[in-house]
C-alpha positions in Angstrom: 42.9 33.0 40.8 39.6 34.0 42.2 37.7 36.9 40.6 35.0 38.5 43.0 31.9 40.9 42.7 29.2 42.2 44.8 25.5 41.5 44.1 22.8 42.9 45.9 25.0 42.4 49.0 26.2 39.1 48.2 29.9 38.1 47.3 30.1 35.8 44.2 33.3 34.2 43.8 34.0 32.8 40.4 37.3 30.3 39.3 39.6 32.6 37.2 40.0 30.0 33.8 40.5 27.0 36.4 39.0 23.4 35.6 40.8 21.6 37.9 40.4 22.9 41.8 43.4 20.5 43.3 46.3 20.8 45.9 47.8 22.9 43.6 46.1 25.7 44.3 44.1 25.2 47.3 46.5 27.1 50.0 45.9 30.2 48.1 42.1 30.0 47.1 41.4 28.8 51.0 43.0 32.1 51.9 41.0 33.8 49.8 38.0 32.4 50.5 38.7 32.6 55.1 39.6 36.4 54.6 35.9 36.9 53.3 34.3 35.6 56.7 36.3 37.6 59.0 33.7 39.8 59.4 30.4 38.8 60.9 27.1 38.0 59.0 29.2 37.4 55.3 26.9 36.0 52.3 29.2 34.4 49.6 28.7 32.2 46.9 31.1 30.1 44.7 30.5 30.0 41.7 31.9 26.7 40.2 30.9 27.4 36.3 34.3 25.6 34.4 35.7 23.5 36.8 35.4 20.2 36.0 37.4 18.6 38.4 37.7 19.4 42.4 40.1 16.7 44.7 39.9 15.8 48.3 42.0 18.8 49.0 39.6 20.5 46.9 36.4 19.5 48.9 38.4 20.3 52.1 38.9 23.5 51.9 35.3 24.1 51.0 34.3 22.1 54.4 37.0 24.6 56.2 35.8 27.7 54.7 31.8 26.4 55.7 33.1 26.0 59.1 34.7 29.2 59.1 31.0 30.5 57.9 29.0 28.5 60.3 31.3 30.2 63.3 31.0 33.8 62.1 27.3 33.8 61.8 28.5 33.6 57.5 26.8 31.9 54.8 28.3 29.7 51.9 26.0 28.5 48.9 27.4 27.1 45.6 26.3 27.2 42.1 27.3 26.4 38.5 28.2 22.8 39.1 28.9 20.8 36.3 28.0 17.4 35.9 31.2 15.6 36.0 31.6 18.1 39.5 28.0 17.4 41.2 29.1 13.3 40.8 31.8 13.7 42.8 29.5 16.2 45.3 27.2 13.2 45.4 29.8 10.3 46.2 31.0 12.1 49.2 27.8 13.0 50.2 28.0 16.9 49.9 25.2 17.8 48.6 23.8 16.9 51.7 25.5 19.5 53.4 26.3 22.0 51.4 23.3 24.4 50.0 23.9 24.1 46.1 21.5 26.2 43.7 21.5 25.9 40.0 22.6 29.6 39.1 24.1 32.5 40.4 20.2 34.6 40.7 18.7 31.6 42.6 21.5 31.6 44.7 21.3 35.2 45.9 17.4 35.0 45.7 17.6 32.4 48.4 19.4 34.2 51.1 16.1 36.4 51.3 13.5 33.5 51.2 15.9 32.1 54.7 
């Protein structure tokens, strides 16, 4: 569901082929995504390049796992969001909250300029 790699000490977390992120699959992606801040000081980003579509359930478990970040000194930065995605990002005012690059580079580049 979720393919992972390591860059320059940063996880990058990529959809495995998934255009929709809905209730169907957010138990086990959430899982995924908490077991990565149970240790201290994590840097992780999602990278969102394909989906095209992410629900309420969707958007919630990204607001969990932030929470999960913000409470074990982690940090959680997206990238790679579509257009049809960043609308819906924008409507529920998330891109207010959530630290959203263009690419996967910029993304990791910016933990170092913090």
């Amino acid at each position: 569901m979720l393919k992972t790699e390591k860059k320059d000490g940063v996880i990058v977390v990529k959809f495995d082929d998934i255009k929709k992120f809905n209730a169907l699959i957010t138990e086990p992606v959430k899982d995924q995504l908490f077991e990565f801040f149970e240790k201290p000081n994590t840097k992780l980003v999602i990278d969102l390049k394909g989906v095209k579509y992410i629900d309420s359930s969707g958007f919630g478990v990204f607001l969990s796992v932030m929470k999960s970040a913000n409470n074990n000194y982690g940090d959680l930065r997206f990238c790679n969001i579509s257009d049809e995605v960043m609308e819906l990002f924008k409507l529920l005012q998330l891109h207010n909250i959530f630290k959203i690059h263009h690419t996967v580079d910029e993304c990791i580049k910016s933990f170092s300029v913090e």
